[in-house]
C-alpha positions as CSV (number, residue, x, y, z in Angstrom):
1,X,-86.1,65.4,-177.0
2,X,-85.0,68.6,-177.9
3,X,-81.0,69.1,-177.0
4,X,-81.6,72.7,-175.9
5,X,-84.3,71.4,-173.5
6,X,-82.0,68.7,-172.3
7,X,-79.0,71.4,-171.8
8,X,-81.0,73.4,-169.3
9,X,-82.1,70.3,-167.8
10,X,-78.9,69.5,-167.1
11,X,-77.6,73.4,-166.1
12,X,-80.6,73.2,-163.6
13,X,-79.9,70.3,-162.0
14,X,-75.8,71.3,-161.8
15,X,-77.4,74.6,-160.2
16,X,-79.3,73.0,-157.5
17,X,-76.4,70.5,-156.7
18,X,-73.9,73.2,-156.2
19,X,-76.5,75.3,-154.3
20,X,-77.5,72.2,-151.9
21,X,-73.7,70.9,-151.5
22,X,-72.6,74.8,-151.0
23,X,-75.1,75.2,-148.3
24,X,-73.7,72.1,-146.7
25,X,-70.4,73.2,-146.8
26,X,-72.0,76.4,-145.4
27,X,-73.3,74.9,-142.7
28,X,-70.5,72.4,-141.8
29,X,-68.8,75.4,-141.9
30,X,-70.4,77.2,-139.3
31,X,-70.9,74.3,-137.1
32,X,-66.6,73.4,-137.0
33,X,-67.0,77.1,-135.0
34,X,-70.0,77.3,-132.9
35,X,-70.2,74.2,-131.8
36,X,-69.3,73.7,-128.3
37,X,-66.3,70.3,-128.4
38,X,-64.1,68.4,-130.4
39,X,-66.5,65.4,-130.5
40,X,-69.8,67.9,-132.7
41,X,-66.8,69.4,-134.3
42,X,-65.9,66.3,-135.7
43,X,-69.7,64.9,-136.5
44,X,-69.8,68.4,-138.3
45,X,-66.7,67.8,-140.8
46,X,-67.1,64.1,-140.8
47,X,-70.9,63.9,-142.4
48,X,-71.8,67.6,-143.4
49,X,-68.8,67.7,-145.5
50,X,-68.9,64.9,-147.2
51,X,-72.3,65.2,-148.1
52,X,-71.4,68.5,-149.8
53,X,-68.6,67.3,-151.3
54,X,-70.1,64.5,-153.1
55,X,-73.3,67.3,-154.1
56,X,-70.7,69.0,-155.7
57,X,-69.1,66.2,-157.6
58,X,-72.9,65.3,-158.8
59,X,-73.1,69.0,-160.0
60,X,-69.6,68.8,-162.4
61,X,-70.7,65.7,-163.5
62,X,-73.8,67.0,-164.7
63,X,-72.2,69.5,-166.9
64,X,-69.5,67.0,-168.0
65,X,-71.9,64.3,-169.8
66,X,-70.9,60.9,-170.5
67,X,-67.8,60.8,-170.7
68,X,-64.3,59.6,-169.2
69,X,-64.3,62.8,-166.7
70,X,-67.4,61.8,-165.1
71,X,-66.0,58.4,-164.7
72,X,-63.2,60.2,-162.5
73,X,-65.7,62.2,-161.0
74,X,-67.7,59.5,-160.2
75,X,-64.5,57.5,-158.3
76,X,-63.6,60.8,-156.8
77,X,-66.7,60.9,-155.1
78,X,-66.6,57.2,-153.6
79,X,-62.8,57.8,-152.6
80,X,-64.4,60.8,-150.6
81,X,-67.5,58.8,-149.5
82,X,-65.2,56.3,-148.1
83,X,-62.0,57.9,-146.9
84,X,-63.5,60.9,-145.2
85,X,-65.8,59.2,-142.9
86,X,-63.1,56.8,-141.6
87,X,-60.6,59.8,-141.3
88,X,-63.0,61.3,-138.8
89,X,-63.5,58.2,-137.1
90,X,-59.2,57.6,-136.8
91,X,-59.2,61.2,-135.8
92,X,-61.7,60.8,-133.1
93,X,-60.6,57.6,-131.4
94,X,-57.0,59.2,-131.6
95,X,-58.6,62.3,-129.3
96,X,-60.5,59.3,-126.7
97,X,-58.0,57.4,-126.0
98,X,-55.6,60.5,-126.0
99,X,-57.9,61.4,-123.1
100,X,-60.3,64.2,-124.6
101,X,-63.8,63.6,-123.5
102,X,-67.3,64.8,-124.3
103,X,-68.5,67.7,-122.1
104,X,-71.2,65.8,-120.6
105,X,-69.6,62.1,-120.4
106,X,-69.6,61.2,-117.0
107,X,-66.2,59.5,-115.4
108,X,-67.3,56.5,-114.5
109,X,-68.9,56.1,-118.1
110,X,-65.1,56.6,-119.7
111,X,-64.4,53.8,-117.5
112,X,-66.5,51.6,-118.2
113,X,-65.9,52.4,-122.3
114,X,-62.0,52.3,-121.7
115,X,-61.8,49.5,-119.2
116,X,-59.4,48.3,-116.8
117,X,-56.4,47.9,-119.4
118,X,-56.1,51.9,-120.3
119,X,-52.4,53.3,-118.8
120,X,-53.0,54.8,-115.5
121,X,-52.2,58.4,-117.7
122,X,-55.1,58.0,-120.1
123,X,-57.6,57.4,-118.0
124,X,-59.9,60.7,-117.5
């Protein structure tokens, strides 16, 4: 194949991952302000983020070839993949049994998650 063909392949595909993980970031973005409580705040940084991060880690590694940086990339990307879901999930559980609820969680239904062993200050 020819190199110069191979070189825009690979400037093309590092332009539509920085444009799709950008969005993402975009739109994650957005939704940590519009959206209406802690708990979609949280889905929005937890997955939308993370999703643009790692787009974005694709795209440099595109442009870096094979070679040791896209290895670093590459473990980068499933530190991220790994680390910023379960964040989210520490931070949220933190927030529940901290006593934040969902906007349309009914009592009786924190009850019945928290159960009869929750401090009489935590419960909602």
């Amino acid at each position: 194949m020819d190199p110069a063909l191979i070189g825009l392949a690979c400037d093309l595909a590092t332009g539509i991952a920085f444009l799709v993980g950008g969005t993402f970031l975009l739109i994650g973005t957005f939704g940590m302000i519009r959206l209406p409580d802690v708990w979609a705040r949280f889905h929005a940084a937890g997955v939308i983020d993370t999703i643009g991060a790692e787009l974005i880690l694709i795209g440099m590694m595109f442009q870096t070839g094979l070679t040791q940086t896209t290895l670093k990339l590459a473990l980068i990307g499933l530190f991220l993949f790994v680390t910023g879901p379960t964040a989210t999930h520490a931070v949220a559980n933190a927030a529940f049994v901290a006593g934040i609820r969902p906007q349309r969680l009914k009592r009786n239904e924190a009850e019945a998650v928290l159960g009869d062993d929750t401090p009489e200050g935590m419960k909602a």
